[in-house]
C-alpha positions, 0 to 999 in steps of 0.5 A: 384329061378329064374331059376326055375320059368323060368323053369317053365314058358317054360314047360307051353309055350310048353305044349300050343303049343303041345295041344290044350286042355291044350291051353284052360284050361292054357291060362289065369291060368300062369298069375294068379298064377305066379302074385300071387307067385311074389306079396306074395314074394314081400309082404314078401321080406323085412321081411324074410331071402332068405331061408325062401324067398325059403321055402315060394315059395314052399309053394306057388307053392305046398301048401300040401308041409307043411303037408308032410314036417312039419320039414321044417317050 
């Protein structure tokens, strides 16, 4: 998981650093939903087994997730 949110957080630098438009609509948002997706994991960290951990964090980062792929949970 990791991997991918660092992933992430380098698209994000790079897409504020090419465009000042996408500067001033994302400068304060990473911070916001990555605190959110570290808190949520961390409230269910000791209670759910990594692949749950995992399913969870992509519900977190794409919440219409569930509805498309109701199997998953």
């Amino acid at each position: 998981m990791q991997p991918k949110l660092d992933d992430v957080g380098e698209m994000i630098s790079s897409a504020i650093a090419s465009d000042p438009q996408v500067q001033s609509l994302l400068t304060g948002t990473p911070y916001v939903w990555m605190t959110v997706l570290t808190e949520e994991r961390r409230n269910f960290n000791a209670s759910l087994g990594y692949y749950q951990q995992e399913q969870l964090a992509i519900l977190l980062v794409y919440p219409n997730f569930r509805r498309q792929n109701q199997y998953i949970l």
